[in-house]
N, C-alpha and C positions, 0 to 999 in steps of 0.2 A: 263877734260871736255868731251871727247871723249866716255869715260865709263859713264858719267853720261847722256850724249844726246843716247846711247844706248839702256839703260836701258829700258824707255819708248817706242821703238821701240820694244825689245824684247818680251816684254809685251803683245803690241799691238797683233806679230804674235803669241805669244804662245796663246792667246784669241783665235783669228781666227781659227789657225789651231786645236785648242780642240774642236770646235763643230763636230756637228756630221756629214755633208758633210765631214768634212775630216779623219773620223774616219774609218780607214781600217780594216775590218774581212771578214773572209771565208765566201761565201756566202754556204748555203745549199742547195744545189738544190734538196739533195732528199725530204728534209722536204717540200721545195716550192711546187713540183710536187704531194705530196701528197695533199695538201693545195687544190692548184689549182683543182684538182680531185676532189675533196670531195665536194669543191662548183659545180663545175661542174652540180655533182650529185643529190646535193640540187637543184640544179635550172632543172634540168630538171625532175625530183618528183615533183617538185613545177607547172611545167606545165604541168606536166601528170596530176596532181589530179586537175587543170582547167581543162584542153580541154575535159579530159575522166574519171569523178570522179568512174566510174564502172568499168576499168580497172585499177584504179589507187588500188582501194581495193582487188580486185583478186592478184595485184603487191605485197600489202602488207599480204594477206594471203597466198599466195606461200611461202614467207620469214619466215613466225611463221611457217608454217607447215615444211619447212626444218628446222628452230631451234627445231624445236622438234622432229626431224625425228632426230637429230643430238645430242640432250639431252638423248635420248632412247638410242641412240649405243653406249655413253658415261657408262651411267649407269648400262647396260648388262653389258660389258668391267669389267665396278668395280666390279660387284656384282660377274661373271666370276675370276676374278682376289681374291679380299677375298675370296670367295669359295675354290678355290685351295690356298692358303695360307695357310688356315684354316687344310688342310689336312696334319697330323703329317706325318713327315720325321721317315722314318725307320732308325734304325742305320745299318751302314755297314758291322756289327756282326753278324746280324739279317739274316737267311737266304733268301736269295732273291726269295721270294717266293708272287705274286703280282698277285689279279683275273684280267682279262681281261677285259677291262673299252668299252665292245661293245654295238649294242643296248637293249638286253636282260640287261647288268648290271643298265643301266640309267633307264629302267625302272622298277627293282626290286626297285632301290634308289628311284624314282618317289611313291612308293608306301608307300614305308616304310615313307617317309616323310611326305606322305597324310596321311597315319595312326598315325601322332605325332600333327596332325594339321596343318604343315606348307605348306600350298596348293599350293602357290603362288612359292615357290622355288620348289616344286612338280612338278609345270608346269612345270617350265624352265631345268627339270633333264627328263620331259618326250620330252619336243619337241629335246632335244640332242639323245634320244632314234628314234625320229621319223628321223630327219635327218642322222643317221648315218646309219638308215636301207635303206633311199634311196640311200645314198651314195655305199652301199654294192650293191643296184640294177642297179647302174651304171646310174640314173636317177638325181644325186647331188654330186658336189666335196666340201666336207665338211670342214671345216676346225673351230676351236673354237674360232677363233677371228671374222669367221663371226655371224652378228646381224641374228636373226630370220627372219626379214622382206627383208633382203637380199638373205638368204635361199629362201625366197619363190618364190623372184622375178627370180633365178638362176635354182630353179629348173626345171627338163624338164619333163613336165606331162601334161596327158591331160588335156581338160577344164574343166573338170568334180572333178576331182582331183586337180587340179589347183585353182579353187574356195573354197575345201575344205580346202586346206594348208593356204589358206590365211585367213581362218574361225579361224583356230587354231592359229594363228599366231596372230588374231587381238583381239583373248578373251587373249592369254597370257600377250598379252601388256595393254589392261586395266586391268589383276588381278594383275600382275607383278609391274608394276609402274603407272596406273591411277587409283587408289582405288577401282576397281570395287568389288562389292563381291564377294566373291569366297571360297568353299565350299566344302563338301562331295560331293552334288549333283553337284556344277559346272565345280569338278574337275572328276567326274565320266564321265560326259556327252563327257567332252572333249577327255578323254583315249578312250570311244566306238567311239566318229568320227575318235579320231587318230589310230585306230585297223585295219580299212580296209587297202581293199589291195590297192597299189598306181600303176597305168601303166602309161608308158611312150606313147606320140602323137604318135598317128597312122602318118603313112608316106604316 
């Protein structure tokens, strides 16, 4: 009788205690605290674009122009990275005999690739050309995993020069990656602005 008046008690608590008040797991707090941020964030975008619909668009075009400041350096990176790939491994039989990759060689390469048609990699083997001659002027510390438009911003030149790097720097990125046209003539033009000489600010 004892087992059987049980039974139905057992029952009862195993009910109870299976909902889900009584159901014990690891709480997450980092997932919460992500959560909780995120709304956060929503809500106060949600009252930026009330109170100040004109700043709230400036908020939002700052954000596309960094993704895409950020898609460009991604892309350089790749197209950087295939490029040297691409270049065959000598064997170690081979006498090691290997021309100097300075700014005169980038921009014999710049040339020869503008004369096959390929303008747009043209560019990007001249502005390596134009950087590395500042870097030898002591006006740029060069390095190949830096972007162009970081070059430009790093380097130390006057205004006058400083507006034209940025000239060169801004027709690369539309031939390079925003489909601008680019050409005999558009890749000529750009070789004569990038010919001159570059001086460092006056002090």
């Amino acid at each position: 009788m004892a087992q059987t008046a049980s039974t139905p008690l057992r029952a009862a608590l195993d009910s109870v205690f299976a909902s889900d008040a009584y159901a014990w797991r690891p709480r997450d707090e980092t997932g919460a605290m992500i959560v909780r941020w995120w709304q956060r964030l929503l809500e106060w975008l949600s009252g930026l674009q009330e109170a100040s619909p004109l700043l709230f668009r400036l908020f939002v075009g700052a954000l596309v122009l960094l993704l895409v400041v950020i898609l460009a350096h991604a892309v350089w990176l790749l197209v950087r990275t295939v490029r040297g790939a691409a270049i065959p491994v000598e064997s170690e039989a081979a006498p090691a005999i290997s021309e100097r990759r300075d700014a005169a060689w980038y921009r014999r390469a710049a040339d020869a690739a503008a004369e096959e048609g390929r303008y747009a990699e043209a560019l990007q083997l001249a502005f390596v050309g134009v950087a590395l001659t500042l870097d030898a002027r002591g006006l740029l510390r060069y390095h190949p995993a830096k972007t162009p438009a970081e070059c430009s911003r790093e380097a130390r030149l006057e205004p006058h020069d400083s507006t034209r790097l940025r000239q060169l720097v801004g027709t690369l990125y539309a031939c390079a990656f925003g489909g601008a046209e680019c050409g005999a003539e558009e890749y000529g033009r750009w070789r004569a602005l990038a010919a001159g000489e570059w001086h460092a600010p006056a002090h």
